[in-house]
DRENPAVO-445632 format. One record per residue: residue in one letter; x negated, y, z of N, C-alpha, C in turn. Coordinates in pm, whole numbers, padded with zeros to 5 digits, always signed. Each point is the difference from the previous one (the first is absolute). Example, Ala and Ser with C-alpha at 12.3 -4.5 7.8 and 13.67 -1.06 7.14 Angstrom:
<rozas>
A-01319-00569+00780+00089+00119+00000-00090+00120+00000/S+00035+00105-00072-00082+00119+00006+00077+00109+00073/
</rozas>
This chain:
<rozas>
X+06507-03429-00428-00093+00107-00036-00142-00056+00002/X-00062-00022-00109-00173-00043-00051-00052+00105+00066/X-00076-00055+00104-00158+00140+00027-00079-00014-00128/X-00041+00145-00027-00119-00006-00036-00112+00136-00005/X-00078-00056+00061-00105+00119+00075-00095-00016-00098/X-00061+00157-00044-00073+00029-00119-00112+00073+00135/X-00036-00088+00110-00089+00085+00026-00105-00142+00090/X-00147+00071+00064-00074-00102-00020-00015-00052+00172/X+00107+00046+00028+00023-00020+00164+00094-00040+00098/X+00108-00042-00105+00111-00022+00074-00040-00101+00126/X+00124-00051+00061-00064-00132+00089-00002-00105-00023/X+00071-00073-00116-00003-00077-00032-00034-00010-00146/X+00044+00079-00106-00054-00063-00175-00096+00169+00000/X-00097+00025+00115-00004+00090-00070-00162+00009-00106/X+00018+00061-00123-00094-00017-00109+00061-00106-00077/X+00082-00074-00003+00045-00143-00094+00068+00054-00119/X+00078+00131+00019+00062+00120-00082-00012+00108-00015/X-00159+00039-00009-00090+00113-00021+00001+00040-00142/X-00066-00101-00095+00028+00063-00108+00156-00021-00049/X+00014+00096-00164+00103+00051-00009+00090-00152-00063/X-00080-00062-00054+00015-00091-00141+00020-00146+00147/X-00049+00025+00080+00035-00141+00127+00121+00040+00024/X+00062+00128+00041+00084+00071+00086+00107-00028-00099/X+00021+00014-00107+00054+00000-00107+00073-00173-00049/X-00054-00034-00035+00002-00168+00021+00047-00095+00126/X-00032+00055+00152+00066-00022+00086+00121+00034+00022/X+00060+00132-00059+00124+00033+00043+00076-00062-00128/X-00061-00020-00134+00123-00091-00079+00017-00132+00066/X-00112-00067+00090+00060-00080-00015+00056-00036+00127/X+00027+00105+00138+00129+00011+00041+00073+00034-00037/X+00019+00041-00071+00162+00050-00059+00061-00145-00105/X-00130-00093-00030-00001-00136-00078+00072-00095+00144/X-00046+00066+00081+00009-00158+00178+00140+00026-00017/X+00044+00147+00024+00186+00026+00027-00053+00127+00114/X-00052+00081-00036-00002+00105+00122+00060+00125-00041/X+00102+00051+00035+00090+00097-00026-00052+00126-00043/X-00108+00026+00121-00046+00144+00001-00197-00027-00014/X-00049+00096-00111-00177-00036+00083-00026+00151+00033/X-00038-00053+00177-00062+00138+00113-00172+00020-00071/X-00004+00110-00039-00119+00092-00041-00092+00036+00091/X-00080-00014+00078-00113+00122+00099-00135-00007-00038/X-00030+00111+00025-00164+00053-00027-00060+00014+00108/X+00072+00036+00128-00082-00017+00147+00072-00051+00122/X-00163-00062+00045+00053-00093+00095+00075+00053+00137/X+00050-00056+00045+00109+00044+00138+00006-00083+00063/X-00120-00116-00019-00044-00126+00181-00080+00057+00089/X+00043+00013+00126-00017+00020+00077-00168+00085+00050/X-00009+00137+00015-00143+00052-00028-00064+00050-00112/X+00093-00081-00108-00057+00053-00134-00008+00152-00041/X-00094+00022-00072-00061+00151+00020+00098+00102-00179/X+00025+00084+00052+00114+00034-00115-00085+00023-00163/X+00062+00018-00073-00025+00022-00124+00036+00132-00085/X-00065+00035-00067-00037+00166-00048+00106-00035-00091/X+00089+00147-00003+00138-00068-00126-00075-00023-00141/X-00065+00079-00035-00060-00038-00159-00013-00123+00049/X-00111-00077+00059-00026-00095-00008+00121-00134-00022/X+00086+00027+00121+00148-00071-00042+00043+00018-00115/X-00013+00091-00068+00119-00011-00091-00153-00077-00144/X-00088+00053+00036-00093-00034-00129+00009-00207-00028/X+00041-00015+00139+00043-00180+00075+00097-00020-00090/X+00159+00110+00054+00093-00078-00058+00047+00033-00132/X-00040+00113-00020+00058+00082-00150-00030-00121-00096/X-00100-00017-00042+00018-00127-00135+00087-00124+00024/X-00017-00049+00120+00080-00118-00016+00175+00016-00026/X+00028+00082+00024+00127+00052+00049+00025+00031-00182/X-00035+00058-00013-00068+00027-00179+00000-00089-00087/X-00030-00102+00067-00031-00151-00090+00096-00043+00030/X+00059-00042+00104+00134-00033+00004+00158+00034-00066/X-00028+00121+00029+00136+00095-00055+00030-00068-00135/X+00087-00039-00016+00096-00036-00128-00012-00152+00004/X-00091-00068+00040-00040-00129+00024+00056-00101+00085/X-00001+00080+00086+00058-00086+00137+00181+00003-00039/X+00102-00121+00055+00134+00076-00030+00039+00018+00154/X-00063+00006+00096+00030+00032+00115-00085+00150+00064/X+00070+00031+00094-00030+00131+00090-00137+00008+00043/X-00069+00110-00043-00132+00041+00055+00033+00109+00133/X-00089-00048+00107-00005+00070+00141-00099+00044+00005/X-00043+00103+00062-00142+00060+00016+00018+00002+00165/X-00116-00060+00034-00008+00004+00135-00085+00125+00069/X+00041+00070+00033-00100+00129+00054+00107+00151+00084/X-00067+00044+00063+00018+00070+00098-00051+00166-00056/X-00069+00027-00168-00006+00103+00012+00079+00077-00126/X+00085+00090+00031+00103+00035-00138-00075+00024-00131/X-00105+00066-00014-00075-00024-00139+00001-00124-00060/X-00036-00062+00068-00045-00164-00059+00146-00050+00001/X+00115-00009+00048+00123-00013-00043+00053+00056-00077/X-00061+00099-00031+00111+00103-00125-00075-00035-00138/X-00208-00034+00009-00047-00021-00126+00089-00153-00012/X+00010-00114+00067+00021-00134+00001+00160+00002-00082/X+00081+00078+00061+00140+00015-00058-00030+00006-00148/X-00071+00114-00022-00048+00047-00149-00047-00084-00107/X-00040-00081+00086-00105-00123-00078+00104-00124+00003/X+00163-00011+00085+00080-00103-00045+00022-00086+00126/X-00061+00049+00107+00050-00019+00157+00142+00031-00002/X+00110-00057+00103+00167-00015-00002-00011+00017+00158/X-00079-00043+00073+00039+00011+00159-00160+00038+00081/X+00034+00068+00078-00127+00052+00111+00054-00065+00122/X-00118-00074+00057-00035-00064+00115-00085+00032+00071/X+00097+00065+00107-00132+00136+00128+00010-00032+00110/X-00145-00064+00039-00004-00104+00152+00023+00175+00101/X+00010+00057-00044+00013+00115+00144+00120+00072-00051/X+00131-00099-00019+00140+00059-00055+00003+00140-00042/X-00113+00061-00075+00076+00114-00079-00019+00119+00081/X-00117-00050+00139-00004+00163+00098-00180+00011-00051/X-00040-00095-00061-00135+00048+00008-00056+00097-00067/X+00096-00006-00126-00058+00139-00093+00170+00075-00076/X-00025+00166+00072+00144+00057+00006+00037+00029-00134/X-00075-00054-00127+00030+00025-00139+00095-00146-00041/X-00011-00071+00092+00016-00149-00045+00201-00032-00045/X+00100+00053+00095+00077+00032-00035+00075+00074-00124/X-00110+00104+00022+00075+00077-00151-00067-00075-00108/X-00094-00091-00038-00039-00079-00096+00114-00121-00026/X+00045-00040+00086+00104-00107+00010+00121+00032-00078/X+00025+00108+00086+00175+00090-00022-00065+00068-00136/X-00139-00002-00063+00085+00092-00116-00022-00121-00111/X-00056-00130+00026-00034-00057-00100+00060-00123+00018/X+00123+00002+00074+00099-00077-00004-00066-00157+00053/X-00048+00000+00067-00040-00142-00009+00074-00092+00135/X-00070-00082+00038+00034-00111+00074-00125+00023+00096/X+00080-00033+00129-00148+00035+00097+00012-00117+00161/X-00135-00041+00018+00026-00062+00141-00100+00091+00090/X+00082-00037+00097-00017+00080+00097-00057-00085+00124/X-00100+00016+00043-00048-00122+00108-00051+00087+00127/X+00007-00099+00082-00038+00082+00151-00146-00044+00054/X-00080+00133+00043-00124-00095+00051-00035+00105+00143/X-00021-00074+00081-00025+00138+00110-00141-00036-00004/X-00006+00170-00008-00193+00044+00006-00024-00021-00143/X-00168+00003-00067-00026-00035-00146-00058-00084-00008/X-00025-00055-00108-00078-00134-00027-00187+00037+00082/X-00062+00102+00055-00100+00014+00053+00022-00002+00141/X+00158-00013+00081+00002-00020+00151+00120-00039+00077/X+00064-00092-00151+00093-00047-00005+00014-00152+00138/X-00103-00050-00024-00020-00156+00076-00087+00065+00138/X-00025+00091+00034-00049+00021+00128+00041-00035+00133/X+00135+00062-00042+00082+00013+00162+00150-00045-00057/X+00099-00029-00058+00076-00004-00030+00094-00034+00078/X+00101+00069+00028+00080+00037+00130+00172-00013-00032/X+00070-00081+00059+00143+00011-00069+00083-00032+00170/X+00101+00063+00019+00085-00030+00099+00093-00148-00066/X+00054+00034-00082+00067-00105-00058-00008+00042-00160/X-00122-00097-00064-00059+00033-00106+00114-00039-00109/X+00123-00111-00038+00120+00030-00088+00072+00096+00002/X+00040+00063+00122+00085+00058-00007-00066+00145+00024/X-00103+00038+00038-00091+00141-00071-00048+00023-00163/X+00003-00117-00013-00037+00018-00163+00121-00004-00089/X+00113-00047+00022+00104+00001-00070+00087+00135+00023/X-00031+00055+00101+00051+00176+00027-00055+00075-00113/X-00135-00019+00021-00088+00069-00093+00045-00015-00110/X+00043-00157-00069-00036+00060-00153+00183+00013-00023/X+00075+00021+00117+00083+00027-00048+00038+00190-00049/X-00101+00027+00149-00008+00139-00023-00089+00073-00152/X-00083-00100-00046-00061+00016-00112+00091-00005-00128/X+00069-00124+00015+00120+00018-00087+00102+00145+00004/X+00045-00016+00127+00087+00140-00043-00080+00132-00060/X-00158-00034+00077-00048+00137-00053+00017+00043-00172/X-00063-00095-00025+00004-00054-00117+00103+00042-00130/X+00105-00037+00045+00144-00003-00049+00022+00216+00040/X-00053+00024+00125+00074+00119-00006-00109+00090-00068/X-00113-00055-00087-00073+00042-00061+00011+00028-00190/X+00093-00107-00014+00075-00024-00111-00104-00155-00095/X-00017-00076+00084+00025-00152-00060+00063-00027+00039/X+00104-00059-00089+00098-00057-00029-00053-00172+00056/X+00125-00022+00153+00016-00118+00040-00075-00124-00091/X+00042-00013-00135+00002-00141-00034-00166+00007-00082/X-00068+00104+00008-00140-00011+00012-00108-00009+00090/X+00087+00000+00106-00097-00037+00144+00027-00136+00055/X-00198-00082+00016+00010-00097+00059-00094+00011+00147/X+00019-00097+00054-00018+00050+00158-00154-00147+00039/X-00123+00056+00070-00043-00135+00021-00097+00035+00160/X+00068-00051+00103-00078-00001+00112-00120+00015+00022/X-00069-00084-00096-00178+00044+00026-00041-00118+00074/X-00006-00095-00009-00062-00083+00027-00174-00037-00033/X-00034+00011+00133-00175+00052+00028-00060+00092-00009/X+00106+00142-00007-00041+00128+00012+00032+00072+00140/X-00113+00005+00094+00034+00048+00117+00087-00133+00065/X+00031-00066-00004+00042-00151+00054-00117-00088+00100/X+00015-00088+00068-00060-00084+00077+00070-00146-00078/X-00052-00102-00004+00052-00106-00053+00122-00050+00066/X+00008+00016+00136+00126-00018+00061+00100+00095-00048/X-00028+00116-00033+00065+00096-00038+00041-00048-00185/X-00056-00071-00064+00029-00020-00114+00085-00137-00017/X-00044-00090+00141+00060-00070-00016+00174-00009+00048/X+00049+00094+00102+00144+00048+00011+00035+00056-00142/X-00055+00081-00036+00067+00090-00145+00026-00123-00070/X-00071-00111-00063+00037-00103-00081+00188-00055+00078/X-00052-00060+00086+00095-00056+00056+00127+00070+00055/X+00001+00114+00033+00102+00093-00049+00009+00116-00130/X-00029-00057-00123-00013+00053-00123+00163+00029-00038/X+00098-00051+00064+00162+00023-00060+00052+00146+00039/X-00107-00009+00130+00058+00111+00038+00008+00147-00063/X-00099+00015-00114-00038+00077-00049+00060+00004-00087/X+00097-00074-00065+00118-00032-00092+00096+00137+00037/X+00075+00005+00134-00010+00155+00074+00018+00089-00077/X-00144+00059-00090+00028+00106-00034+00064+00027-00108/X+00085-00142-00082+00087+00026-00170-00088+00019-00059/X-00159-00018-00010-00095-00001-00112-00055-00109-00007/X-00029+00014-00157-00148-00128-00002-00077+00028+00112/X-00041-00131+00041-00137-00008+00091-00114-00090-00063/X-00116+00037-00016-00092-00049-00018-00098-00033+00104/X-00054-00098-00055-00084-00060+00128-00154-00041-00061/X-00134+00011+00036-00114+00017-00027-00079-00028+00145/X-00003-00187-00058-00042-00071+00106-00132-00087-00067/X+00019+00008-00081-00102-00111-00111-00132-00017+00050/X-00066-00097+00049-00139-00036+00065-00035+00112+00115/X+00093+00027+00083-00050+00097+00089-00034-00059+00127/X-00083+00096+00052-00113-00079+00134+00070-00074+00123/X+00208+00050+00012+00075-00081+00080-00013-00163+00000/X-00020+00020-00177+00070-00146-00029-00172-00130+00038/X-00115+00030+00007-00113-00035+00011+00031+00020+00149/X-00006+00043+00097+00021+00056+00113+00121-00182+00075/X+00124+00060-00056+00072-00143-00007-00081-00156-00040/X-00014+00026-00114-00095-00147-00041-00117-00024+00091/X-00023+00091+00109-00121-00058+00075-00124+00014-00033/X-00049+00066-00172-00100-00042-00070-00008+00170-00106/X-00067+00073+00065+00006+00116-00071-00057+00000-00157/X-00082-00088-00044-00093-00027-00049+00128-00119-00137/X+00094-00044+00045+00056-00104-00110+00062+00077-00110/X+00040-00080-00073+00072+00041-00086+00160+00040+00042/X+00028+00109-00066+00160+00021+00050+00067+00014-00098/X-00022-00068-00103+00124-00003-00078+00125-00087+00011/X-00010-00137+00055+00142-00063+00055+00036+00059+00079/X-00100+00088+00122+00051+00031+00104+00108+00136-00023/X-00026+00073-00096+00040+00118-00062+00168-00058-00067/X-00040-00112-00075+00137-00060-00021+00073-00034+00075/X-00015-00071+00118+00065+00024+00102+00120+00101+00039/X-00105+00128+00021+00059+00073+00050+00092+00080-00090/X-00006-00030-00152+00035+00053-00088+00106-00064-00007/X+00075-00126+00046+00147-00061-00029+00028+00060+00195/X-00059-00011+00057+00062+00099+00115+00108+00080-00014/X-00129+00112-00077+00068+00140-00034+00142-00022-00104/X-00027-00128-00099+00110+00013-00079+00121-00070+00046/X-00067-00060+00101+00188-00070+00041+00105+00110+00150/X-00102+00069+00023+00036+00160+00066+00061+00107-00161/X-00039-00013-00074+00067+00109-00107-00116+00059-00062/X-00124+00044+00041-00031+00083-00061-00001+00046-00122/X+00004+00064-00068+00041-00021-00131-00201+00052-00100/X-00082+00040+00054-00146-00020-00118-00092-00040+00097/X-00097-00097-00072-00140-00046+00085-00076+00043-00023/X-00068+00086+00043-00134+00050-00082-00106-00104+00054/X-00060-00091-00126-00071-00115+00024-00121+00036-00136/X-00090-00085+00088-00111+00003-00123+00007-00154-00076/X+00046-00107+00002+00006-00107+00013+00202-00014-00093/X+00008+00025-00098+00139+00029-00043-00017-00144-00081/X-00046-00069-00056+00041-00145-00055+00078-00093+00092/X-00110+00006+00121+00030-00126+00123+00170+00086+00016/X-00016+00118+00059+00076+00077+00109+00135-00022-00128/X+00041+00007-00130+00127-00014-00046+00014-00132-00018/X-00088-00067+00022+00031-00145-00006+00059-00103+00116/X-00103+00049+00106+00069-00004+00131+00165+00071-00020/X+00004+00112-00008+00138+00018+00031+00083-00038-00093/X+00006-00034-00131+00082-00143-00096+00027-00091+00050/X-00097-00050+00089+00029-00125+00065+00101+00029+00141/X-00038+00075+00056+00038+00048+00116+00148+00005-00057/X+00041+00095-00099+00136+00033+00011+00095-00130-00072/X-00045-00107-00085+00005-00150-00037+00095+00023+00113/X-00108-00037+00094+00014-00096+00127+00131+00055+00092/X+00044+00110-00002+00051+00083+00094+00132-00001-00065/X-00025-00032-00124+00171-00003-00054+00103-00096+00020/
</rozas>
């Protein structure tokens, strides 16, 4: 799964895919590297970041999504948390919604899903992206978060999506401590568990700088890294910003493994 953030704040590319005609050009040419799916967002969700007015989101993602549609031969995701801006994004040629607050943050968000048939991930974050990294508190942070999105799943399902459109993704650096992100990696199978896709959305995050010793370096090997981790555990999508290196690495990786 290609990030790509149409907004001017993300934490890492953010403004690099502001305008529509950059945003546009970047996602052909992940889908050119080998990236299955390209993830859509208009607002940021690092840590503190201050929310975004839905016009404003959607005024972000509506064209690109627009420009894309018929273009791309792979799946458009809209990344966002508010059902308007998922239901205009569908409209405009979006296939899957990606909601860092699994689908409880806004109570329209479900019936947008279930009536427009789509594909949806479902991710876990305790607290919101404004008080998410404060205090972050887990008795046994795998096996509390894998309850959850299992209970999200059934909700889900007894909501009427249909099983084989739900994917499942822990949340890695949402409400997490780096120790806390760093167990979820390393027990990532476990989450295999719930009979769904699991997705994972680790790509340049502040664990992996944190690890390297050097908050300040570059983390894109380091991101690769952790990206044949996750894949020799199963996971089955990466949400990476970095999709040339990251399918190339894993070509080689799976070479090697055969």
């Amino acid at each position: 799964m290609g990030i790509l953030n149409v907004t001017p704040d993300s934490f890492s590319d953010g403004g690099k895919h502001f305008q529509t005609s950059n945003a546009v050009s970047a996602a052909l040419r992940m889908e050119d590297a080998g990236a299955s799916i390209i993830d859509i967002g208009g607002e940021s969700t690092r840590p503190y970041s201050n929310p975004v007015a839905e016009s404003e989101e959607l005024e972000r993602v509506t064209p690109v999504i627009e420009a894309l549609s018929g273009r791309l031969q792979i799946p458009i995701s809209i990344d966002t948390s508010k059902s308007r801006v998922a239901e205009q994004a569908i409209a405009a040629g979006a296939e899957i919604v990606n909601d860092v607050t699994g689908l409880e943050g806004d109570a329209e968000m479900t019936r947008v899903v279930t009536t427009h048939c789509v594909g949806v991930c479902v991710m876990h974050m305790q607290g919101t992206p404004q008080t998410m990294q404060d205090n972050p508190s887990y008795t046994n942070v795998v096996e509390e978060i894998l309850q959850y999105l299992i209970a999200r799943r059934d909700d889900c399902i007894s909501k009427g999506i249909p099983k084989e459109r739900i994917c499942l993704d822990p949340g890695i650096g949402f409400g997490k401590t780096h120790e806390h992100n760093l167990q979820l990696v390393r027990s990532a199978n476990r989450f295999l568990e719930t009979d769904t896709p699991i997705l994972v959305g680790h790509s340049r995050k502040g664990f992996i700088g944190s690890l390297l010793g050097d908050k300040e370096a570059d983390r894109t090997a380091a991101t690769l890294g952790v990206s044949l981790a996750l894949a020799s555990q199963g996971v089955h999508i990466l949400r990476v910003h970095d999709v040339q290196e990251t399918v190339d690495s894993l070509k080689l990786y799976l070479h090697c493994m055969k």
